[in-house]
C-alpha positions in Angstrom: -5.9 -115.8 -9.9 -2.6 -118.3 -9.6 -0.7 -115.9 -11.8 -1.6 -112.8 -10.1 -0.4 -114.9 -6.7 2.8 -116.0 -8.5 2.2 -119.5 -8.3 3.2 -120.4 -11.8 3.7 -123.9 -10.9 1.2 -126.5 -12.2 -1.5 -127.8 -9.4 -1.5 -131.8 -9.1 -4.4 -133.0 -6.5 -4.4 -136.9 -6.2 -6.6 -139.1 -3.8 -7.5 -137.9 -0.2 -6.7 -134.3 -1.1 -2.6 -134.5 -1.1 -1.2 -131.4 -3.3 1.4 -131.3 -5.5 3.0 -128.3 -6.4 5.6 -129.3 -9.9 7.7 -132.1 -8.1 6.8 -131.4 -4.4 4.3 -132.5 -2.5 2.8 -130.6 0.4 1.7 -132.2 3.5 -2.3 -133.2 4.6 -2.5 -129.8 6.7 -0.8 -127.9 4.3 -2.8 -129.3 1.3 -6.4 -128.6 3.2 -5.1 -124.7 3.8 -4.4 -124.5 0.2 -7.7 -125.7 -0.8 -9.8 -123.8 1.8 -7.9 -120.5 0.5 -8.2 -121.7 -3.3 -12.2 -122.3 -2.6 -12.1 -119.1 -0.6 -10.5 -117.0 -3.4 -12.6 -118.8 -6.3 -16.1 -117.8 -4.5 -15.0 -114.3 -3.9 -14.0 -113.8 -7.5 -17.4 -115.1 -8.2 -19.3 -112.7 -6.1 -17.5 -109.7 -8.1 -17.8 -110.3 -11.0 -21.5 -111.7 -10.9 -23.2 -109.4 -8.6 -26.8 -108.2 -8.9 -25.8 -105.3 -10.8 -25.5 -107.8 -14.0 -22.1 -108.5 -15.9 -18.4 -107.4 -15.3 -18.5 -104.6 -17.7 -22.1 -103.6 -17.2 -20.6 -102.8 -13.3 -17.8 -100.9 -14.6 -20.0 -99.0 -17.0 -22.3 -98.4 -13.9 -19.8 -97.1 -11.3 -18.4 -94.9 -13.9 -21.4 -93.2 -14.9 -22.2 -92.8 -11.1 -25.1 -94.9 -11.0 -24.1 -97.7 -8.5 -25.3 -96.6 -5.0 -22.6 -96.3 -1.9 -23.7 -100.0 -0.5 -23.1 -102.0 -3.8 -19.6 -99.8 -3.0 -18.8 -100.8 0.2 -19.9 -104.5 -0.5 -17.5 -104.3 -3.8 -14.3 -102.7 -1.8 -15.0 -105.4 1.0 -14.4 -108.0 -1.3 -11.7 -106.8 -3.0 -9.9 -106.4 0.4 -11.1 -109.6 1.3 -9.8 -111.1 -1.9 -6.5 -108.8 -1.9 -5.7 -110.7 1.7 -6.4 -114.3 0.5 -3.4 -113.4 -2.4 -1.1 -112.2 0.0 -1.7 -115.3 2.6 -1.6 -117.6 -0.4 1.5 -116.2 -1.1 3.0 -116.8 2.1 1.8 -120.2 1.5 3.9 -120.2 -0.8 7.5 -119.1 0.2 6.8 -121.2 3.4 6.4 -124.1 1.6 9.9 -123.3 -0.4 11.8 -122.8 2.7 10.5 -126.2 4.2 11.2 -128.7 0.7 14.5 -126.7 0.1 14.8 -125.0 -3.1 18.0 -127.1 -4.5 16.4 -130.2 -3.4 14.9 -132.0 -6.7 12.4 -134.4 -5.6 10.6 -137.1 -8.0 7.6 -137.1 -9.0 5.1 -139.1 -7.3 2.6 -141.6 -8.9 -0.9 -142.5 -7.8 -0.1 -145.4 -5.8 2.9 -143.8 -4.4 1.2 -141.0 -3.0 -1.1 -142.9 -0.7 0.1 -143.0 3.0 1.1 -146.4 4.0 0.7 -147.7 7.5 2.5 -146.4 10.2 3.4 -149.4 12.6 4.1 -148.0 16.0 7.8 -148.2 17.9 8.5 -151.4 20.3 7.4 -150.7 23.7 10.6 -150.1 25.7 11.3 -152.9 28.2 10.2 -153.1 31.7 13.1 -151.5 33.8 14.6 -153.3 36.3 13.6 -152.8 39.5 16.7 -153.6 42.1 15.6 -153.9 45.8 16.6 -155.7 49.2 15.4 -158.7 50.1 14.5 -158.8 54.0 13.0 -161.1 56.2 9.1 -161.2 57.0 8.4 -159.1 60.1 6.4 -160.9 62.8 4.8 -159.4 65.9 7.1 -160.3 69.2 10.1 -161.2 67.5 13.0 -164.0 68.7 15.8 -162.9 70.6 19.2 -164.5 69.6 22.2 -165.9 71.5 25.2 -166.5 69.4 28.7 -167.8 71.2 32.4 -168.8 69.7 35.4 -169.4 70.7 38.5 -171.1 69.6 40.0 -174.3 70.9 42.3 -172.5 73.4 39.6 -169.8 74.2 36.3 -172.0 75.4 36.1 -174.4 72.2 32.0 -173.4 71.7 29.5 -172.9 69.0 26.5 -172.4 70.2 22.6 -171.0 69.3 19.8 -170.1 71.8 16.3 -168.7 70.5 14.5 -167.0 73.3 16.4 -168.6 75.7 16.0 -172.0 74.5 19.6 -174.3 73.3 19.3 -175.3 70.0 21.9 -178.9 69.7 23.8 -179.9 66.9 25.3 -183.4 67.5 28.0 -183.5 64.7 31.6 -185.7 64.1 34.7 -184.7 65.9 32.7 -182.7 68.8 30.7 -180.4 66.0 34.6 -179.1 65.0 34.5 -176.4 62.4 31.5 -174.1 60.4 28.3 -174.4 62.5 25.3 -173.0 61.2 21.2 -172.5 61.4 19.1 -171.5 59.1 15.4 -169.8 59.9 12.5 -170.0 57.0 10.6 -166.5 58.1 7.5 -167.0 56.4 7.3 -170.8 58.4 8.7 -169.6 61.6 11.0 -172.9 61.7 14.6 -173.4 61.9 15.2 -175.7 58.6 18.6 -176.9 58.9 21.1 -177.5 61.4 24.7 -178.2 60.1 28.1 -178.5 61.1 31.0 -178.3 58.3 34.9 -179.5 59.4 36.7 -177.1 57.6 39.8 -178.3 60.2 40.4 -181.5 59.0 39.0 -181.7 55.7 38.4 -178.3 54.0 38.1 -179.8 50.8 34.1 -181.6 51.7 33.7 -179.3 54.3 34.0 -175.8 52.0 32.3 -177.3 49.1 29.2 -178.4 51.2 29.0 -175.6 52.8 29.1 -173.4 49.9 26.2 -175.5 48.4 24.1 -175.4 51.5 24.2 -171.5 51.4 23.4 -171.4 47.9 20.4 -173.1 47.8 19.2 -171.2 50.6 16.1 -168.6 49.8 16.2 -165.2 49.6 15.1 -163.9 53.0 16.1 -166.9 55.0 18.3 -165.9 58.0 21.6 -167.3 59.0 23.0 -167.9 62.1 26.5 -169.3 62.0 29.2 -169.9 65.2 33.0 -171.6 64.6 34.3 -173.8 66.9 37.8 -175.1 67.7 39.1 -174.3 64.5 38.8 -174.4 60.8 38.1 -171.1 59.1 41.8 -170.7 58.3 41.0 -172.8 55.9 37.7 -171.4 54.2 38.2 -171.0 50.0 36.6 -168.5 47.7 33.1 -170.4 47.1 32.6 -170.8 50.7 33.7 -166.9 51.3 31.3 -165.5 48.4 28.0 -167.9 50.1 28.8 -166.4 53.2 28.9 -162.8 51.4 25.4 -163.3 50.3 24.1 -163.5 53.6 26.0 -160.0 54.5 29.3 -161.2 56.0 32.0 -158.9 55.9 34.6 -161.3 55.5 37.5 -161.3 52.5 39.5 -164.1 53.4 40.2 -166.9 55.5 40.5 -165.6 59.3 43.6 -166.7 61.5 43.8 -170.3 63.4 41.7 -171.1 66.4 40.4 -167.5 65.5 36.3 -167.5 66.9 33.7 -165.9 64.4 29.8 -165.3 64.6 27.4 -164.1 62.4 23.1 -163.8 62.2 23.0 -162.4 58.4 20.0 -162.3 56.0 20.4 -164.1 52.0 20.4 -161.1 49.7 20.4 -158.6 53.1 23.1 -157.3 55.2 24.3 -158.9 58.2 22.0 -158.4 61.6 25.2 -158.8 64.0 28.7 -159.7 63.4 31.8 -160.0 65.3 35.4 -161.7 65.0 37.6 -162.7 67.8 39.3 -165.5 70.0 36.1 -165.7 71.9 32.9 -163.5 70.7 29.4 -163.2 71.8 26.5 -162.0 69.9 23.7 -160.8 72.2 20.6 -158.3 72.5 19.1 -159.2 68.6 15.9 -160.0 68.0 14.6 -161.5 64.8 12.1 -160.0 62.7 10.0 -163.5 63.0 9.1 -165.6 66.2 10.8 -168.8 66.1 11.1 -171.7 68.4 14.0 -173.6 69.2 13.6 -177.6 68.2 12.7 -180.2 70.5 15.5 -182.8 69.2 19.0 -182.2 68.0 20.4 -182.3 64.6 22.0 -185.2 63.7 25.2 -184.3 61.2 26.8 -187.4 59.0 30.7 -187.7 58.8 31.9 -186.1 55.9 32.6 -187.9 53.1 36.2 -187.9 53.4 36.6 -188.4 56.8 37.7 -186.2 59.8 41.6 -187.2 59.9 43.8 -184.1 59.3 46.1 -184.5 57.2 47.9 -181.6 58.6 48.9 -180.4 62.3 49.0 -176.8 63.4 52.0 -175.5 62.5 52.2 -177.2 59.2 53.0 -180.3 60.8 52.5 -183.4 57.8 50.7 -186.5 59.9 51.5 -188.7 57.1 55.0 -188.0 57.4 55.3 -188.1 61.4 53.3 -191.2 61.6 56.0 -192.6 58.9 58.7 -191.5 61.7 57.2 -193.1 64.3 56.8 -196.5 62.4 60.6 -196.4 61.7 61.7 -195.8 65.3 60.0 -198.6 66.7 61.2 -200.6 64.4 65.0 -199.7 65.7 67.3 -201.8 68.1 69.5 -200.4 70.7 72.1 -200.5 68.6 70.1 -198.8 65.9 70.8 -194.7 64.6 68.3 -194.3 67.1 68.4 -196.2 70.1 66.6 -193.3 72.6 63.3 -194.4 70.7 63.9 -197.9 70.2 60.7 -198.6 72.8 58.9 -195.3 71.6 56.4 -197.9 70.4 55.8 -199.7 73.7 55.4 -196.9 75.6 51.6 -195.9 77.1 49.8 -193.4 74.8 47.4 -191.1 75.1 43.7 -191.7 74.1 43.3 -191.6 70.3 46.8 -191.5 69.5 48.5 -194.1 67.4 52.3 -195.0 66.1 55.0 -192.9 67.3 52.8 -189.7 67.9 53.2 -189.3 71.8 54.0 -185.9 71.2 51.3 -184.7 69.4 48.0 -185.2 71.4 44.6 -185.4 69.0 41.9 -182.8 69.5 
């Protein structure tokens, strides 16, 4: 039957009824058809040559004589079509299994123990994606409406917060000069932290505390900041990227004496914002009801002091207050003798040596 359906090729079958035709091996589906047509095509040859009508050449003898009736006829052509279209499909079989395994491809052949299928382990789940969103604050039925005033030295010299109306006080060193700020916890309802950061006179404490006081601040936690007098002339990059992170729009330091205010949210955009000699920020209600503190904040000096060691205009104090001790130290007959009683003469409040020119803030 394999010769009349050309496959000359010897027939391997190994475990779990894999094929082998020569060196290739067909697949599990391909390997079941194969034997389903092969079982097919074996009982069929069976039922024609071992019919009732006895042996193979007793049925030829019979249907040439004329003595088979036209049933055992029928039934005999039937099942030689039958058989003739098993041939052709195993033949098919055949080329499609050529065209698949390639006909130049030489393949080895396989052993008992190679032909068994191993386990398949199944590919990694991919990883979670990463799901980027904005943090806001919680919303809380009736809301706080927000006052937010500042101004520079020459323009109202004021920082100050009002919730619903109410003051908020910060009572810091040299008259709350510099960064002040609140921050609101949402989810408590409380202002947290009251702060006030002299960036004036000492940039270098001021700056870096600031910068860590925003960065330890929650994501969510709302930001209301107000400069007074002076100081954000002076602001570096750390203190510029914390306030970034509560929405400020700020790239650099802004000009001297220059007011700023700002009610932003950590990992939001800013609620209000607005740059000027004097500004005002007015008509915004938190997302949380919040009520202004019944005492004041109480802010420590910083740790290196408030004493500028500059003047507006790029004035060094060290060096004037140097000039000042030389004059008075001059005769009448000195290089000097206009300021030989500079130090003797009344001075303003808070000013010391020779500085009668340059009043303190």
């Amino acid at each position: 039957f394999f010769l009349n359906a050309g496959m000359t090729t010897p027939i391997h079958v190994f475990p779990r009824g894999m094929l082998h035709f020569g060196h290739r091996r067909l697949s599990r589906a391909a390997s079941v058809r194969s034997l389903a047509l092969v079982t097919c095509a074996s009982f069929l040859l069976h039922s024609c040559c071992f019919t009732t009508h006895g042996t193979p050449r007793k049925i030829r003898t019979n249907l040439q004589a004329g003595e088979a009736d036209s049933e055992a006829q029928a039934e005999l052509r039937a099942l030689r079509s039958q058989l003739a279209e098993l041939t052709a499909e195993l033949r098919e079989l055949r080329l499609e299994f050529q065209d698949t395994s390639g006909s130049t491809q030489k393949v080895q052949p396989l052993t008992q123990a190679q032909s068994l299928p191993k386990e398949v382990k199944a590919p990694p789940a991919p990883p979670a994606p990463v799901v980027s969103h904005t943090v806001t604050s919680t919303v809380t039925a009736g809301g706080t409406a927000v006052n937010v005033k500042s101004a520079g030295y020459t323009y109202g010299d004021v920082a100050e917060f009002s919730l619903d109306g109410g003051r908020v006080m910060i009572n810091g060193p040299a008259n709350n000069r510099g960064v002040n700020i609140l921050i609101i916890d949402p989810s408590t309802q409380r202002v947290v932290k009251g702060q006030c950061y002299d960036t004036w006179a000492n940039p270098t404490d001021a700056n870096r505390l600031l910068a860590a006081d925003l960065n330890v601040a929650p994501q969510g936690h709302i930001l209301l900041l107000a400069l007074k007098d002076s100081g954000m002339e002076n602001l570096d990059t750390a203190a510029l990227q914390a306030l970034q992170s509560f929405g400020s729009s700020l790239t650099g330091p802004l000009k001297e004496r220059e007011g700023y205010a700002l009610v932003g949210v950590k990992g939001g955009k800013a609620l209000a914002e607005q740059q000027g000699q004097k500004v005002e920020i007015q008509g915004i209600t938190l997302p949380c009801k919040v009520s202004p503190p019944q005492t004041p904040f109480l802010v420590q000096e910083l740790p290196g002091g408030h004493d500028p060691t500059t003047l507006p205009g790029g004035y060094d104090v060290q060096s004037i207050l140097e000039q000042g001790a030389a004059a008075n130290m001059q005769t009448n007959g000195g290089a000097i003798p206009e300021m030989a009683n500079v130090g003797s003469a009344p001075k303003p409040a808070g000013v010391s040596g020779g500085l009668g020119a340059f009043p303190t803030r």
